[in-house]
Structure formats: C-alpha cells, structure tokens
C-alpha positions as CSV (number, residue, x, y, z in Angstrom):
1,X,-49.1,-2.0,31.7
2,X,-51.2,-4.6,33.6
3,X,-53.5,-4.8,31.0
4,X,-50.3,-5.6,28.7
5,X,-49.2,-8.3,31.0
6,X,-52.5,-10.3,31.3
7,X,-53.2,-10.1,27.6
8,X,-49.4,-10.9,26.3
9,X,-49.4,-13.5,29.1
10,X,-51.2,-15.0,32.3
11,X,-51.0,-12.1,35.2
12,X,-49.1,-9.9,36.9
13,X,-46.8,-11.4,39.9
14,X,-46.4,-9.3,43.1
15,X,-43.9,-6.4,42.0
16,X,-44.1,-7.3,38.2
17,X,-45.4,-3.9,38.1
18,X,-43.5,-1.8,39.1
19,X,-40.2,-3.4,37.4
20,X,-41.9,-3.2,34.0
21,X,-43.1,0.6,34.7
22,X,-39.5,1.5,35.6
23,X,-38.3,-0.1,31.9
24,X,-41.3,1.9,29.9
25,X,-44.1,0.5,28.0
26,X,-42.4,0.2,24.7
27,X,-39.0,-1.4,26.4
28,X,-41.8,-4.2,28.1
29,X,-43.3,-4.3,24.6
30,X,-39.9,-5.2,22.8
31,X,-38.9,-7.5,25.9
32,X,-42.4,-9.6,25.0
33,X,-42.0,-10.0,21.3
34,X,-37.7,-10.2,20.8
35,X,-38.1,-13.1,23.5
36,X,-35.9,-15.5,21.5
37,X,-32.7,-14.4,23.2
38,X,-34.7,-14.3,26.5
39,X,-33.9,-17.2,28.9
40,X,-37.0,-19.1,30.0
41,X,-36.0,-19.9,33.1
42,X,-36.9,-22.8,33.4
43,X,-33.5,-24.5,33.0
44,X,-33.6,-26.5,36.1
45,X,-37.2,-27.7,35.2
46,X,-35.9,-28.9,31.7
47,X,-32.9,-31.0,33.4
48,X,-35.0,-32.6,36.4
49,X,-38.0,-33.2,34.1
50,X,-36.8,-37.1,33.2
51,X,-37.1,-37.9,36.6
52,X,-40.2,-36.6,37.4
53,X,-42.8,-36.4,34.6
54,X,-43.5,-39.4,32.2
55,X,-44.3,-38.0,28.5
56,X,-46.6,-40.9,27.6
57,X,-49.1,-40.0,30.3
58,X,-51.5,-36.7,28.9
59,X,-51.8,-35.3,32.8
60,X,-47.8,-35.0,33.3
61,X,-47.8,-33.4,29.9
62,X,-50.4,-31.0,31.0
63,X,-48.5,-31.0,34.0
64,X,-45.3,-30.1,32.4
65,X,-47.1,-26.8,30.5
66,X,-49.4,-25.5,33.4
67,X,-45.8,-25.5,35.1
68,X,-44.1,-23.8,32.0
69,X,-47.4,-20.9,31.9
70,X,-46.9,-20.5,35.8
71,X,-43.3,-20.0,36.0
72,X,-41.9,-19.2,32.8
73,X,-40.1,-16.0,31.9
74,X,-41.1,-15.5,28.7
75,X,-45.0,-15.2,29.1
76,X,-45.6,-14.1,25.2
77,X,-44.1,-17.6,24.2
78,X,-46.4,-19.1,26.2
79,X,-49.5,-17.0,25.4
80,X,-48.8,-17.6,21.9
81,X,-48.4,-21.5,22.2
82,X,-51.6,-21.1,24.1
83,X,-53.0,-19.4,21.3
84,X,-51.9,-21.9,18.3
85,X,-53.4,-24.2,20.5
86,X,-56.6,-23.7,20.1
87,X,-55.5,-22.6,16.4
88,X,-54.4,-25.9,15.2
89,X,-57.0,-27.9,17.4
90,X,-55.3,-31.7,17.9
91,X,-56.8,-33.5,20.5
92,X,-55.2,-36.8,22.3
93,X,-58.4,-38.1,22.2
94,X,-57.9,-39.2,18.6
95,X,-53.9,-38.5,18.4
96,X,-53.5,-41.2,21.3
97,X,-50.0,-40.8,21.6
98,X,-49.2,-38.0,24.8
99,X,-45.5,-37.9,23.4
100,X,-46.7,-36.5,20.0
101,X,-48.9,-34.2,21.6
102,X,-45.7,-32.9,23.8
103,X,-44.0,-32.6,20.5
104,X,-46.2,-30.3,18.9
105,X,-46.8,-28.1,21.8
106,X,-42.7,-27.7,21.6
107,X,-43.1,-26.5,17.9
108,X,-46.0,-24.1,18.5
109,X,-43.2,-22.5,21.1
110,X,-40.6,-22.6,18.9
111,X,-42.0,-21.3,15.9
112,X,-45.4,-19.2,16.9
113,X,-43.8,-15.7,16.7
114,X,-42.1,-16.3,13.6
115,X,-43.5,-16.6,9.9
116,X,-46.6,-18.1,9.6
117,X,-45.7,-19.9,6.0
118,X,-42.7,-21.5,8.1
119,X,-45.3,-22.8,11.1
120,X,-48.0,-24.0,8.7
121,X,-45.4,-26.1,6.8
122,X,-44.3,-27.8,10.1
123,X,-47.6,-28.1,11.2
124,X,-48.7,-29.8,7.8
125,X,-46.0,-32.2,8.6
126,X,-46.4,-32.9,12.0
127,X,-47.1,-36.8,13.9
128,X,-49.9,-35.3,15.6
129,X,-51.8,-33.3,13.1
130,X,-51.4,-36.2,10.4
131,X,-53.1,-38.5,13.1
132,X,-55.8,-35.9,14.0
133,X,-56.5,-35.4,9.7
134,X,-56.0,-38.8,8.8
135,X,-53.0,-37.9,6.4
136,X,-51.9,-42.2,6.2
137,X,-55.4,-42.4,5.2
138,X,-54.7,-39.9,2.2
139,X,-53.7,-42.4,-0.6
140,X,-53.5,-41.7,-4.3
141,X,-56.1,-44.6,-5.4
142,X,-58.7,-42.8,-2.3
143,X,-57.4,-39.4,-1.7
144,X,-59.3,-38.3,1.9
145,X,-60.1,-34.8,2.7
146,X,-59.8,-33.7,6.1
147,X,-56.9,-31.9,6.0
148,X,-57.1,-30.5,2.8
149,X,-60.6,-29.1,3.9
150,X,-59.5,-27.8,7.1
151,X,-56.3,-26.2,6.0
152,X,-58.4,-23.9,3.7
153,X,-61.8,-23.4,6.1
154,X,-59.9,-23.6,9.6
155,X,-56.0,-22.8,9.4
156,X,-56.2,-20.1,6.5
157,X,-58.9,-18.6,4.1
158,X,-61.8,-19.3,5.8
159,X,-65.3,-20.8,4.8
160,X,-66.7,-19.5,1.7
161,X,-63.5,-18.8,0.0
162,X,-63.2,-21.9,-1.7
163,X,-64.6,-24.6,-3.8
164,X,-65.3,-28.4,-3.5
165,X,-63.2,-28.9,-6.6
166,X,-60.5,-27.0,-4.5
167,X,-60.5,-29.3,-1.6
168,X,-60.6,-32.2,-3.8
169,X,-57.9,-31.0,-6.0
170,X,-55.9,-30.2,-2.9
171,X,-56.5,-33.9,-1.2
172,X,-54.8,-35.2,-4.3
173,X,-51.6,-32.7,-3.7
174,X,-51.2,-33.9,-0.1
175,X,-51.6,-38.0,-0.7
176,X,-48.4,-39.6,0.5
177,X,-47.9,-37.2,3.0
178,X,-47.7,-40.2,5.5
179,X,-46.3,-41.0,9.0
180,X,-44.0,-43.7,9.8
181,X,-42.3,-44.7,13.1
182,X,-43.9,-41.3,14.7
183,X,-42.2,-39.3,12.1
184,X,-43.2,-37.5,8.9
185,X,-42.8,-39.4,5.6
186,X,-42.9,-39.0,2.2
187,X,-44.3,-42.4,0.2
188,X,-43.7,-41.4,-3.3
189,X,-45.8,-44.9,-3.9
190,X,-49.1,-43.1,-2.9
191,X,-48.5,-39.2,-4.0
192,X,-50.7,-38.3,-7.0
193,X,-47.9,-36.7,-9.6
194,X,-50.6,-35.6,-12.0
195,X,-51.3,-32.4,-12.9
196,X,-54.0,-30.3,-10.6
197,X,-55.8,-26.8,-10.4
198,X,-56.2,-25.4,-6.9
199,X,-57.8,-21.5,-6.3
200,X,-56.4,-20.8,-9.7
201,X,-52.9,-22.0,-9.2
202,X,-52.2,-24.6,-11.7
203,X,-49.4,-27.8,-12.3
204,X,-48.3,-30.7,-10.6
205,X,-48.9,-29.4,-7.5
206,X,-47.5,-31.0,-4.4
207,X,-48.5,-30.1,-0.2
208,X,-45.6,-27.5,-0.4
209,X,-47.3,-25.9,-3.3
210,X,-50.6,-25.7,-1.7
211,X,-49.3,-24.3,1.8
212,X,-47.7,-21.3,0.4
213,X,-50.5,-20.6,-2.0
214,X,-52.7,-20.8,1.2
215,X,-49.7,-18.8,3.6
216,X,-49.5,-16.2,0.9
217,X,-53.4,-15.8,0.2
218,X,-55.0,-12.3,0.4
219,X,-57.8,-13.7,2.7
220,X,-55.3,-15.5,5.2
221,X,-53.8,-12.4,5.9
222,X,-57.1,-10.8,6.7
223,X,-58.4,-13.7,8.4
224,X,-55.2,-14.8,10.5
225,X,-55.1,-10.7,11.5
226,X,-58.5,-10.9,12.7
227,X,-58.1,-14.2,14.9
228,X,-55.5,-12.0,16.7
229,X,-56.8,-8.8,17.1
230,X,-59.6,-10.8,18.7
231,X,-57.0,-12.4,20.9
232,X,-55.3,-10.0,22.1
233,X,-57.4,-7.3,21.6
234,X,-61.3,-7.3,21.7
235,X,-64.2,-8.7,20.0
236,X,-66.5,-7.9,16.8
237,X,-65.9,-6.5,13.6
238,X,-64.2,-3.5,13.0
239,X,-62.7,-2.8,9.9
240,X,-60.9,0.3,10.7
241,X,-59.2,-0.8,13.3
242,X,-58.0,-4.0,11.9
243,X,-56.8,-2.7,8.7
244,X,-53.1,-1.4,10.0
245,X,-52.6,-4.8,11.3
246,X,-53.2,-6.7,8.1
247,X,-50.9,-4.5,6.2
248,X,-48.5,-5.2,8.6
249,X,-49.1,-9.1,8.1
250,X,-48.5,-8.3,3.9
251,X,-45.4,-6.0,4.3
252,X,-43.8,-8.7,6.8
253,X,-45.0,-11.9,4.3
254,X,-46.8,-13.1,7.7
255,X,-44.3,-12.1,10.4
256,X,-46.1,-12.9,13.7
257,X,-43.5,-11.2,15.6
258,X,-44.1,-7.7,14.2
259,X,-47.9,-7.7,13.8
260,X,-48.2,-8.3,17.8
261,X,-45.5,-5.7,18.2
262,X,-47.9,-3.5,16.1
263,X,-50.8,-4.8,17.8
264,X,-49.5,-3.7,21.5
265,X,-48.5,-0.3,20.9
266,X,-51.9,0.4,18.6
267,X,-54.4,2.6,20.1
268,X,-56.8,0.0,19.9
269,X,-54.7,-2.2,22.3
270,X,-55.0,0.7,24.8
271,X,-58.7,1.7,24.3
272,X,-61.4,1.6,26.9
273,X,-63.8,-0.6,24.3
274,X,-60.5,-3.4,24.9
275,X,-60.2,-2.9,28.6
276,X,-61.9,-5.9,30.0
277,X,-63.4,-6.7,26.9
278,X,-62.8,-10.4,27.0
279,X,-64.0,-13.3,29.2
280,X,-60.8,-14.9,30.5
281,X,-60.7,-18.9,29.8
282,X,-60.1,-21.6,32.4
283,X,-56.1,-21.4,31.6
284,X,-56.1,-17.4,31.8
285,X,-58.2,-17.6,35.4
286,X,-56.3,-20.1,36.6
287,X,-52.7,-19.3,35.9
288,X,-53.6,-15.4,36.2
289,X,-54.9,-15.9,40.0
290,X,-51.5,-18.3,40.6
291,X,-49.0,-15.7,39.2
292,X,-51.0,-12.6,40.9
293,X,-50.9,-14.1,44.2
294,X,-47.6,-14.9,44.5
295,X,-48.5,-18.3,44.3
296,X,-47.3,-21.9,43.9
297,X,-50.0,-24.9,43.5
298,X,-48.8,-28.6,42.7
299,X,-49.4,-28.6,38.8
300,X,-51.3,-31.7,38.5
301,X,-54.3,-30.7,40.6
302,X,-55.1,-27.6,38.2
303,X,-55.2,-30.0,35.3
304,X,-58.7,-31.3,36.4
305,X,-59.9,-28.0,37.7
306,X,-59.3,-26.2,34.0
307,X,-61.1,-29.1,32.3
308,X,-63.7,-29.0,34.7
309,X,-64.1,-24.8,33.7
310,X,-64.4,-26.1,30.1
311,X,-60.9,-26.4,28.7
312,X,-59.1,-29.4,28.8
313,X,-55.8,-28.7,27.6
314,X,-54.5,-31.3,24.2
315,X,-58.2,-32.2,24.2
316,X,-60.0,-29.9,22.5
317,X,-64.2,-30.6,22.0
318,X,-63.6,-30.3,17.6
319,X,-61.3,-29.5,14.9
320,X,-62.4,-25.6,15.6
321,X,-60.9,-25.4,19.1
322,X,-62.9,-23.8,22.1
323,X,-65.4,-21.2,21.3
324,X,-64.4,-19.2,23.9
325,X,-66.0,-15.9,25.0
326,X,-69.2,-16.3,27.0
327,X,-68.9,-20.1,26.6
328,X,-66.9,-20.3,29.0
329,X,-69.9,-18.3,31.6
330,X,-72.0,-21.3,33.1
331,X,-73.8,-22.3,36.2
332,X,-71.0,-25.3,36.8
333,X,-68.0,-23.5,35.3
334,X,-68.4,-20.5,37.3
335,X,-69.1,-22.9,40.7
336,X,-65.6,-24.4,39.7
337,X,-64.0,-21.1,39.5
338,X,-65.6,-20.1,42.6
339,X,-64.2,-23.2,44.3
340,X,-61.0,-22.6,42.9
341,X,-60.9,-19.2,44.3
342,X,-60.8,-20.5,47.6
343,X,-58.7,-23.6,47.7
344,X,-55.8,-21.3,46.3
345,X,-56.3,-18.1,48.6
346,X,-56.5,-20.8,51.8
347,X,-53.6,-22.5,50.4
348,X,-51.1,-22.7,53.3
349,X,-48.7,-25.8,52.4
350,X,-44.8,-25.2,52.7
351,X,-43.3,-23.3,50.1
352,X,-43.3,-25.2,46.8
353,X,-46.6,-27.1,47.2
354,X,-50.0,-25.6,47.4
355,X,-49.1,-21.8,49.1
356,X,-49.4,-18.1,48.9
357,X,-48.5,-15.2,50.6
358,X,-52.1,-13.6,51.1
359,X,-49.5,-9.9,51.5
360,X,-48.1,-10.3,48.8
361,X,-51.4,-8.5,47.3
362,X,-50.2,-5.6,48.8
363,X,-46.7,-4.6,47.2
364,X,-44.9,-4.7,50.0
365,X,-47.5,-2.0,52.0
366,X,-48.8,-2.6,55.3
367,X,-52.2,-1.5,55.9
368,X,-53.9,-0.4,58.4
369,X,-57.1,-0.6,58.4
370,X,-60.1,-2.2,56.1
371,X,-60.3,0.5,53.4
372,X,-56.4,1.0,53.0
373,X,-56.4,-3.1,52.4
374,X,-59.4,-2.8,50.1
375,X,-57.7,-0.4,47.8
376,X,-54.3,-2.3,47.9
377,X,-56.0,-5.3,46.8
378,X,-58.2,-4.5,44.0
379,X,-55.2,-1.7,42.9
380,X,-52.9,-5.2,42.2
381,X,-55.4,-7.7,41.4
382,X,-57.8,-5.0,39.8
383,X,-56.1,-2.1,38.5
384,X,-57.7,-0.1,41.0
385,X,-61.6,-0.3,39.0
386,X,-64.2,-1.5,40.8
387,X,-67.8,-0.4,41.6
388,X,-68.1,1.4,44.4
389,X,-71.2,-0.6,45.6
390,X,-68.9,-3.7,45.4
391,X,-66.2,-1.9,46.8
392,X,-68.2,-1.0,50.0
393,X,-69.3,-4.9,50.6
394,X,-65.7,-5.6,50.7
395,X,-64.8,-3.3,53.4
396,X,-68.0,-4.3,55.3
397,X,-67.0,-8.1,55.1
398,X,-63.5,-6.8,57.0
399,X,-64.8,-4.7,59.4
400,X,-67.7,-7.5,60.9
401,X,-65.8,-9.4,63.0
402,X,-65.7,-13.3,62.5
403,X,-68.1,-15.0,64.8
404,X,-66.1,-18.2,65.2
405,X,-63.1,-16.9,66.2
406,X,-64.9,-13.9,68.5
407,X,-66.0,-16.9,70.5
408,X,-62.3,-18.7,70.5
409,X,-61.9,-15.2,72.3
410,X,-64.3,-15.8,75.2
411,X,-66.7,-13.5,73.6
412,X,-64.1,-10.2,72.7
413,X,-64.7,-9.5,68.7
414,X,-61.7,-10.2,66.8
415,X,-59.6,-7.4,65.4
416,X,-58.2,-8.4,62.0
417,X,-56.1,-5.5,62.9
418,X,-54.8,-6.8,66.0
419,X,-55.3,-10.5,66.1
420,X,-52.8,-12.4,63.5
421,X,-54.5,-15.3,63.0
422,X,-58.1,-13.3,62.2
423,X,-55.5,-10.9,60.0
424,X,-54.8,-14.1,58.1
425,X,-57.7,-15.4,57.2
426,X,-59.3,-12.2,56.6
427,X,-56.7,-11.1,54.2
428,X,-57.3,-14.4,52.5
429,X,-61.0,-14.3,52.6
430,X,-60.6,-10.7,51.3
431,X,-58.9,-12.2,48.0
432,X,-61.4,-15.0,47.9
433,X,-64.0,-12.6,46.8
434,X,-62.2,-10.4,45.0
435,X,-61.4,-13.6,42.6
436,X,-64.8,-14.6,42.6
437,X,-65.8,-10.4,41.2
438,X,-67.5,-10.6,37.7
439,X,-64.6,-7.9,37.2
440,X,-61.5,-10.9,37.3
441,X,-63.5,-13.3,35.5
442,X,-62.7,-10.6,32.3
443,X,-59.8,-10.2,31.1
C-alpha cells in the first residue's frame, strides 16, 4: 500500500496508512484513478490565491503547484500532471509568459487521466506549446518544423518510425495554426489547403488530421504504454510484462484512466524487481519527505531547493524533459538533498510555516527506548526494510548521548529518554539520517 501511495503520488502522511489499509487495496486503487468526483481540497487555496500569488511571476506559479503536490487530495492528479510535465516539455525560458505556463499545467490536470487523442489535441493547440514549437513561425510560404517533428519523435511514435518527407508533409498540415492575444488561432491566410501524404494517410490534410493519425498509431500505443510502465512501474525492457498494458491502451482507444488502473493492480506493479526500483526526482524527495513528516514548509523556499537537485519545475533543460533515473545521483544534488534533510527535520516554526512534528513518525506510538524508535521510524518512512548494518548505526547514534547537551547538564549524560529537549532533537536527528539513507533516495 505504501509503495501504491509514493508511486501514484508524493508520500505517505502520518496515518495515511492505516486509513487506506482499512478501505482495501483495490477500493485505494479506484479512489486514485475515478478522482474526478473527488474534491481536491484545496478550495480555500483556490479562493485566497488572488491575493496572495501573482501568476506573472514563474516562482509563485511554482509556488502555487509545490503547494497543490503537498496538500492536495487527489495525489494521482497531481502525479499525472507531474508526469505530462516532463511529457510535453515547455519551458518559461523560451514561453516567457508565467500565465501561459499556469495555463497549461491546469490542462495537464484536467485532462491527463482521460483520452490521450483528446490531451494531444489541446496540447497542439495550446499558448504555451505554440511558443515553445514556434507554431506563428509555421507559415504556408515557409512551413517550420519543430512541432511537426516533435509530435511524431517526442509526443507519439517515436524516432525511427517516420520519414523526413513525413515531417515536412506534416509542417505543411499544421501552418496557420497560430496564436493571437495568448489564445489559439486559426489564420486561414497562412494554412497550406493543398493536398499532402503523411505515414500513408493521404488528402488535404489539416493538424486535426495529423493528431489522430498520430493518437491512433500502432507505435504510440506501444510507446506511450512504455513511458508509463517506466513511470510508475520500473525500468528496462520487458516485453512480457508490458504487453497487457498496451492492449489495454487499444481496447480503451487511449484511455489513461484504465491503463493506470491496470497498471496498479498488475503483478508487475507489486513485484520485488519494482520495489525500489526507481531513483526518486527532486519533486518526489521533496514533497515525499514533507507529506511523510507530517510537515508544512513555506512553498517558495522548496522552489530553489528542487532546482538546485536538478529539476526546475516549467523549466525544463530540452524539448525531451529530464532524463531522470541516475541523473538525478550527483556529488552536488545529493549535498542539496542532504541539506534539505535537515532544514525540514529541524523545522520548528509555528504551525503553518516551516514545522513538523518529529512524532508524528511514529503513528501515534510512544517508544521507549532506541530500538522501539528505530523500528517505528524506518516501518513509516521505510516500510520496515532496511539493512541491518544500517539499522544498527541508527540505534547507536540514539543511544551515545549528545556531548553538548551532557555538559548543559553539569556533566550527567543526557537521556533522550528522560530529558525532553535531548528527546527532541534526537528524534529529529534520527529522521535526518534516515532521509539522507540511499534507501529513501529510491522510490
């Protein structure tokens, strides 16, 4: 179940676990995928946000979604806007405008567990992508090729599966698909009407035409199948495993929905090859420690932190997204992570800036003594699986009393046991290093 919960969202809050055990698996595995009719919760966010976040600066805009991944109550929403993301790379770093950024990040929420035809057509028409692929560039006299060429290598069939006279051809289909006043638009005045021939499909062919040829494609179904099994699931080829998944994607003409149902109640989902089998990225660190800790963190100081771990959210490095995996393993991104690791677990602000409850590790058990902590611990923030060796050094690290405060004492070692304040700091120093275990860096 907590393996469900970190890969369908970002963590597992204090007593998450036991609510979702009490509804079953496959109730928490309907509850993540038929989220539509499931309220966010973040009402009051939505009807204060005027006053507090400007949408025309990039940082309250990350702001605004490092808040949403935090708090929200519909985690697979979230994941999966996460996830089209890095799909459908845009950057602000060409797009410029923080608003249109905003915009699309609403549509990937909207639309990502739906049909995939229905989100590439948006997508195709949306402010921010026909900045990021130059589509006002895409005239009938000078047809440009970014998106065309993209749409096929990144967003659908893949490299290899078409031709130069397909990209070309397609360019011609999607001239006039322009942008005025931040808005799609159709100029009629620069759409090529003649007839084309794109990956055998022949005829005046307009954008529309192209996108379902490209929706419906044989190879996007294996491909799109693949880029989620990898996801959610683990990495590396395997055909076997993939192949119920992509014949979910044909019988459901691309329903996202219904392939990660599918997906979370497969064998393969549950396997020991998927558990840990993925690095987790700056967002997936970050948020995950937040929402396992019980935590709350001001918003706007995690959007620096995640970009310095590698992933600046709306700024992706290219048109291919983040590479992910052990990409994300440096010298400097793991130091950030490290330091991150300790500003939240010594995080004692009032409620609703930077705090946590260092307990709150412990569902609601009182231990009483350094192994019974240990084993609370790593069985919330862990599942219970860690090394023994490692396991050992972490009731060593409670049990050797803290030289600073043995001398506050006039010389009497301090009993984490029976000395509150050395309780405190050892219970957060205890969760310090559990975040900073190769073990949490993988999801």
């Amino acid at each position: 179940m907590a393996h469900l919960l970190r890969r369908a969202g970002f963590g597992v809050a204090p007593g998450e676990i036991e609510r979702r055990l009490n509804d079953g698996y496959e109730a928490t595995v309907a509850s993540l995928v038929e989220s539509g009719g499931v309220s966010d919760g973040l009402a009051d966010l939505d009807r204060q946000i005027g006053g507090i976040l400007d949408f025309g600066n990039i940082d309250d805009v990350r702001t605004w979604w490092i808040y949403r991944m935090i708090h929200s109550e519909r985690p697979l929403v979230e994941k999966m806007t996460f996830f089209w993301h890095g799909h459908f790379a845009t950057a602000i770093a060409k797009v410029g405008n923080p608003f249109l950024m905003y915009r699309q990040n609403q549509l990937f929420r909207e639309r990502g567990l739906g049909s995939f035809g229905d989100l590439l057509s948006r997508v195709a028409r949306d402010p921010a992508m026909l900045i990021w692929l130059d589509g006002s560039a895409n005239r009938k006299s000078h047809p440009n090729e970014n998106f065309s060429r993209e749409v096929m290598e990144l967003f659908t069939i893949g490299t290899g599966n078409y031709t130069e006279k397909d990209v070309q051809e397609a360019a011609r289909a999607f001239t006039g698909w322009h942008l005025r006043d931040d808005a799609f638009f159709f100029n009629a005045n620069e759409h090529d009407f003649g007839p084309k021939v794109v990956l055998g499909r022949n005829g005046d062919l307009d954008g529309s035409d192209i996108l379902v040829t490209l929706a419906e494609h044989p190879l996007t179904a294996r491909r799109l199948t693949e880029k989620l099994f990898t996801f959610f699931v683990y990495e590396g080829e395997d055909e076997k495993a993939l192949a119920p998944f992509v014949d979910v994607w044909r019988a459901t003409k691309g329903n996202v929905r219904e392939v990660l149902r599918a997906l979370f109640l497969s064998p393969a989902f549950s396997s020991d090859r998927a558990f840990r089998a993925k690095v987790k990225s700056p967002a997936e660190f970050v948020i995950g420690s937040i929402r396992s800790l019980g935590g709350t963190i001001t918003p706007r100081q995690v959007v620096s932190l995640m970009a310095r771990m590698g992933q600046d959210l709306f700024n992706p490095p290219t048109v291919k997204g983040w590479d992910g995996g052990r990409a994300w393993v440096s010298t400097s991104t793991l130091f950030e992570r490290f330091n991150f690791a300790a500003s939240i677990t010594t995080a004692r602000g009032p409620q609703g800036t930077s705090h946590i409850d260092p307990e709150s590790a412990f569902s609601g058990v009182k231990p009483t003594n350094a192994v019974e902590m240990v084993d609370l611990a790593v069985a919330h923030l862990l599942d219970g699986v860690l090394p023994d060796a490692t396991r050992r050094s972490l009731v060593a690290y409670l049990e050797t009393p803290d030289a600073q405060r043995t001398k506050e004492l006039a010389g009497k070692p301090s009993n984490p046991f029976a000395d509150a304040r050395s309780y405190d700091e050892k219970v957060r120093g205890l969760l310090h290093l559990i975040l900073m275990t190769p073990e949490f860096q993988l999801g």
